[in-house]
VOGU-3710 file (C-alpha; in Angstrom, 3 decimals, decimal comma):
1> xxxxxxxxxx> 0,000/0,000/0,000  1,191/3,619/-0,797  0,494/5,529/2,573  2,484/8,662/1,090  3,110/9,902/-2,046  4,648/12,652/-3,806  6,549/13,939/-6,714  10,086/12,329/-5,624  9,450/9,779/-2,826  7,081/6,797/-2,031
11> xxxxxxxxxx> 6,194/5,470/1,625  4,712/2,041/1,097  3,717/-0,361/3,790  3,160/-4,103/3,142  1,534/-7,100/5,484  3,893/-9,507/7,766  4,134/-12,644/6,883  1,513/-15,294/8,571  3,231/-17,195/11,147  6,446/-15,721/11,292
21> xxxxxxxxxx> 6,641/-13,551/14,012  8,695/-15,930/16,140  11,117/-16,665/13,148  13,600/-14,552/11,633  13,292/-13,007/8,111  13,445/-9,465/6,271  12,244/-8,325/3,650  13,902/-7,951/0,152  12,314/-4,725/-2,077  12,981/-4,018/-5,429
31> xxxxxxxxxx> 11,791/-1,300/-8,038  13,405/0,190/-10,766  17,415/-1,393/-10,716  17,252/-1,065/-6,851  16,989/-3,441/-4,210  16,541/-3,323/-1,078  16,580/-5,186/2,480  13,777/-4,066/5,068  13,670/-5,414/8,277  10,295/-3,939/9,004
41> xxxxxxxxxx> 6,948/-4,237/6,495  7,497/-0,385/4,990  10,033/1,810/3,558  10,538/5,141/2,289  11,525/5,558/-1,391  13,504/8,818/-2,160  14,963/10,267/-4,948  12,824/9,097/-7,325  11,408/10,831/-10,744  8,311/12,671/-11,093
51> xxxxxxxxxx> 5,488/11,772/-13,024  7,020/8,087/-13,275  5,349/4,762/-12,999  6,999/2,441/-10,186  6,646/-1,473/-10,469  7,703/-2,216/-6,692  7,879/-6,152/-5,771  8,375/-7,341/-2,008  9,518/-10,455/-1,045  9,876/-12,121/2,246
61> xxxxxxxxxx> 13,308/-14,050/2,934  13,275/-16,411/5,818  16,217/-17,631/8,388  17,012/-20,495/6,060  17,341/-17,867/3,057  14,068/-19,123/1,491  11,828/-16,718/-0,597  8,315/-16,151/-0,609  6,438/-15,367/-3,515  6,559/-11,817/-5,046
71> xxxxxxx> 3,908/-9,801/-4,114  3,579/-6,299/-6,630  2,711/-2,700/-6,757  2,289/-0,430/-8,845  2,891/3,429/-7,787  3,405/6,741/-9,683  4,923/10,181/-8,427
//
């Protein structure tokens, strides 16, 4: 979800993971040539262009480095 939005940044929030909040994981975030590790279920995008569509995929990565299945957005500034 896009909670903020403006002509250069993004603040997107995403849900945890179902039964993982006794295990450890992060989250890996990419849009655009850039990735990203989260450790909590948002992030702040800066720097970004105006007027510019952004296909953002999150993924979780558990303590045994296994992935989840993408999950997608799409955002514009």
């Amino acid at each position: 979800f896009v909670t903020v939005q403006s002509t250069n940044s993004l603040n997107i929030s995403w849900g945890r993971p179902l039964n993982m909040s006794l295990v450890s994981h992060y989250f890996l975030l990419s849009y655009s040539n850039t990735t990203l590790n989260c450790s909590q279920n948002y992030s702040s995008l800066m720097g970004l262009s105006a007027g510019v569509q952004y296909n953002i995929t999150v993924r979780t990565v558990g303590a045994m480095g296994y992935f989840s299945s993408p999950r997608g957005l799409t955002a514009y500034t």
